[in-house]
C-alpha positions as a LaTeX table, in Angstrom:
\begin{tabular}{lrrr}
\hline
Residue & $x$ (\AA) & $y$ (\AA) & $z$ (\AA) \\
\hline
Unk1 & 189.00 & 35.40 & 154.36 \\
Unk2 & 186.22 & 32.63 & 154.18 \\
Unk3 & 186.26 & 30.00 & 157.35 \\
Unk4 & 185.84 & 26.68 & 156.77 \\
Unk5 & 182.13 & 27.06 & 158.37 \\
Unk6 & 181.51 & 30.25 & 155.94 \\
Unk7 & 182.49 & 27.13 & 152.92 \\
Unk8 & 180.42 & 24.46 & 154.35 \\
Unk9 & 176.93 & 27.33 & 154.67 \\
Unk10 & 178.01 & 28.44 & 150.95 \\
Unk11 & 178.66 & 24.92 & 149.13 \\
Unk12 & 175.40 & 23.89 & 150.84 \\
Unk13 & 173.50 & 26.38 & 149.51 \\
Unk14 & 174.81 & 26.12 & 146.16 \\
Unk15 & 174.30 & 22.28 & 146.10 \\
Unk16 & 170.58 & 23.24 & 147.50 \\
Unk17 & 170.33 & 25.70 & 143.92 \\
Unk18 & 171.58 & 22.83 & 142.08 \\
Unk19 & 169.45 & 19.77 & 143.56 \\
Unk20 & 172.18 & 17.62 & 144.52 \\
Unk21 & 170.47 & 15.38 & 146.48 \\
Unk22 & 173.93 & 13.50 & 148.35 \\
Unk23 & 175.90 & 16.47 & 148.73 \\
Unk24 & 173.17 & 18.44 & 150.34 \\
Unk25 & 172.80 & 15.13 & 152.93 \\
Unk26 & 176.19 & 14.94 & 153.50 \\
Unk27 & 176.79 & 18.74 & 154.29 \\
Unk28 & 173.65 & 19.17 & 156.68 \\
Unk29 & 174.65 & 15.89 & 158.52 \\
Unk30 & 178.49 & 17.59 & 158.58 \\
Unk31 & 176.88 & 20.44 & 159.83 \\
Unk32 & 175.05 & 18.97 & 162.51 \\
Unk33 & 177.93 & 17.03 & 163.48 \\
Unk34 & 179.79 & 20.30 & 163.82 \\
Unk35 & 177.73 & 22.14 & 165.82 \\
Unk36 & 176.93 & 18.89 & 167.91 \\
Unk37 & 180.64 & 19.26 & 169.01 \\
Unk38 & 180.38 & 22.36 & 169.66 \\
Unk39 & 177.62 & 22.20 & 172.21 \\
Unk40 & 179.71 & 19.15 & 173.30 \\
Unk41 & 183.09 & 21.52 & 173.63 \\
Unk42 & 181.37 & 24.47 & 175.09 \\
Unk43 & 182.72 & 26.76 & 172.25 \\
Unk44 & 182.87 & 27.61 & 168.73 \\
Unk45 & 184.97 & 25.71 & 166.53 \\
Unk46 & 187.51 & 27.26 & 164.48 \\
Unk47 & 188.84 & 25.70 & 161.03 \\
Unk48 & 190.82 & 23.13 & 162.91 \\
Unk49 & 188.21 & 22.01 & 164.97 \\
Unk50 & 186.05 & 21.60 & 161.73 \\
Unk51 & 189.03 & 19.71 & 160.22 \\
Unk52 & 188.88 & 17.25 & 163.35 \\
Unk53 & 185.11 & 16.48 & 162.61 \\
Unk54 & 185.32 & 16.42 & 159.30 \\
Unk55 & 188.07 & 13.92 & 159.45 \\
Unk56 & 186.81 & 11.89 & 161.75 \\
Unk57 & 183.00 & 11.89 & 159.79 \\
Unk58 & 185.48 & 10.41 & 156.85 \\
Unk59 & 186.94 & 7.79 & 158.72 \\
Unk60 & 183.06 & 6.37 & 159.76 \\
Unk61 & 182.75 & 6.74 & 156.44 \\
Unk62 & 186.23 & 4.43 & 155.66 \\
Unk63 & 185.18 & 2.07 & 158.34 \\
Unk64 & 181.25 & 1.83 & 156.98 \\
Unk65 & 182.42 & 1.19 & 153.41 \\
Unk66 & 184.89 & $-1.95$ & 154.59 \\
Unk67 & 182.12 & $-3.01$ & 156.36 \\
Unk68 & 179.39 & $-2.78$ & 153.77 \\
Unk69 & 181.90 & $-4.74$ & 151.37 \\
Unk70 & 182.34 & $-7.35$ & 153.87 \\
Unk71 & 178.67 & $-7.63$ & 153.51 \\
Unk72 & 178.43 & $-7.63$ & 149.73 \\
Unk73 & 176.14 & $-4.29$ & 150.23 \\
Unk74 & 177.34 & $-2.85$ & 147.25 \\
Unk75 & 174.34 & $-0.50$ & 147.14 \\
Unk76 & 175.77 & 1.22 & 150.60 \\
Unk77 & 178.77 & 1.18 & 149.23 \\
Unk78 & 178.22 & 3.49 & 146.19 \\
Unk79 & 176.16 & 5.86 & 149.38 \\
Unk80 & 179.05 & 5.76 & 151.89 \\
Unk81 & 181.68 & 6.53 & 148.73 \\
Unk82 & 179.90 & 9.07 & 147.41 \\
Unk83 & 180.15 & 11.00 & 150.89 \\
Unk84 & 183.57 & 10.28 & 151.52 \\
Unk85 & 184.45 & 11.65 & 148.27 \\
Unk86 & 182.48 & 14.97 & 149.55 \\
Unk87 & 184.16 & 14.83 & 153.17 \\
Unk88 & 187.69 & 14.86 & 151.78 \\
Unk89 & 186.90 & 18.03 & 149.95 \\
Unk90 & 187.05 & 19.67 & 153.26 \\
Unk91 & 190.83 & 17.66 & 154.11 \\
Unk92 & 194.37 & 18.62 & 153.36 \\
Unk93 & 195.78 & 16.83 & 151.02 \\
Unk94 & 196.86 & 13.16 & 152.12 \\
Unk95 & 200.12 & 12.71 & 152.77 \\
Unk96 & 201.25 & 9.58 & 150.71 \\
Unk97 & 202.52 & 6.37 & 152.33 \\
Unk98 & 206.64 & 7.69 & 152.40 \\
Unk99 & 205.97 & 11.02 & 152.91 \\
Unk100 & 204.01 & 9.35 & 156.15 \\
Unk101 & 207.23 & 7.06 & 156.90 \\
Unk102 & 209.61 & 9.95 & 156.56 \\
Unk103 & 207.75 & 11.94 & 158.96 \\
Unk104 & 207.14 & 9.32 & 160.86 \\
Unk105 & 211.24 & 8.63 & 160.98 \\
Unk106 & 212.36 & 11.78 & 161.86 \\
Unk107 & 209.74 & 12.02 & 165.13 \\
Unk108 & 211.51 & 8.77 & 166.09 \\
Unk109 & 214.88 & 10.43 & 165.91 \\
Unk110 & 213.35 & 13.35 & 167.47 \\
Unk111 & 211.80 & 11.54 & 170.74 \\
Unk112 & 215.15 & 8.98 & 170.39 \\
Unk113 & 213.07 & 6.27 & 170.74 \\
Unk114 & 214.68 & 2.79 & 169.92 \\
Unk115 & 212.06 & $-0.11$ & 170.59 \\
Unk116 & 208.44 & $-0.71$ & 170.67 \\
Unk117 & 207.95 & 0.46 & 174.08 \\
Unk118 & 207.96 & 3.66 & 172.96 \\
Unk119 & 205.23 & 3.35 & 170.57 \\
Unk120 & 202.38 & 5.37 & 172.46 \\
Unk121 & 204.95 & 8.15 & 173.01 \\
Unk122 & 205.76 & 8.44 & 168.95 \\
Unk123 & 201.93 & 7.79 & 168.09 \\
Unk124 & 201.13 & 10.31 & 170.33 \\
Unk125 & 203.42 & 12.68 & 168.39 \\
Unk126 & 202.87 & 11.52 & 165.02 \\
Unk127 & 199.09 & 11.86 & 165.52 \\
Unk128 & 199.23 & 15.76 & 166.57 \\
Unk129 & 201.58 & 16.39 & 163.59 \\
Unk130 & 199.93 & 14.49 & 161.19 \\
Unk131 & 196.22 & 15.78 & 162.10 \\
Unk132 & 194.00 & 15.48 & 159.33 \\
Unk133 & 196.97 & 14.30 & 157.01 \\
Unk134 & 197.10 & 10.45 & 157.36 \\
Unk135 & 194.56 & 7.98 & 158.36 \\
Unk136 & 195.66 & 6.48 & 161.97 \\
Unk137 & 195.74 & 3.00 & 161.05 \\
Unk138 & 198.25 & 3.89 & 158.29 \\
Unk139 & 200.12 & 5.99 & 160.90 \\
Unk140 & 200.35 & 2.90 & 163.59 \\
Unk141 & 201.23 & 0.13 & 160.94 \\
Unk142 & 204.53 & 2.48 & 159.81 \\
Unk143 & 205.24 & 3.29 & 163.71 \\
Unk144 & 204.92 & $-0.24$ & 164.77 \\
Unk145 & 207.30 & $-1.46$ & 161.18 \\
Unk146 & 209.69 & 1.32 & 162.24 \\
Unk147 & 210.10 & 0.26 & 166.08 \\
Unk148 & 210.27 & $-3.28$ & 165.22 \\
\hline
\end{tabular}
């Protein structure tokens, strides 16, 4: 079976044969950003430990579009897209907004938690299960509706 590092060396070299200028960018700066945890971690990464990077190189690139569009840099924009688009290649599929809040639910029941106080305690959860699967702020805004 192919590892998610086995993908990432193969898609790059294909996108190298084909001359695809952003996708080559955005899979050598993935790649780097990879092994730079790694060195950082002391160990090899296995496919969930790629996941985390990857995910996390897609939220910069959530946060860097916002910004750009704040700015009216629409030029950036179309860049910082265009890589996101690659990144979430590499992601599970994103769990939808109820699937989130149903998820999201049933940790509260789980945990019994009945106010706000216990928000850390359910993020905390909600953030290990939902790894890679919903984007945090989405995650916190449902927790924080739920509890309130």
């Amino acid at each position: 079976m192919m590892t998610l590092k086995d993908q990432l060396n193969a898609d790059l070299k294909e996108a190298m044969k084909g001359g695809d200028r952003v996708r080559i960018d955005t899979l050598r700066m993935l790649r780097s950003a990879v092994k730079y945890g790694e060195i950082e971690a002391g160990a090899e990464f296995d496919d969930q430990g790629i996941l985390g990077v990857v995910a996390k190189q897609a939220k910069q690139r959530r946060d860097a579009i916002s910004e750009f569009e704040k700015a009216g840099r629409t030029d950036l924009v179309e860049k910082e897209t265009a890589e996101l688009k690659i990144l979430e290649g590499y992601l599970p599929a994103q769990l939808s907004e109820a699937e989130i809040r149903d998820r999201v639910r049933a940790i509260i029941q789980k945990l019994n938690v009945t106010d706000a106080k216990g928000t850390g305690l359910v993020m905390k959860q909600a953030m290990a299960e939902l790894k890679g699967q919903a984007d945090g702020k989405v995650v916190n805004q449902i927790v924080r509706e739920l509890l309130s």
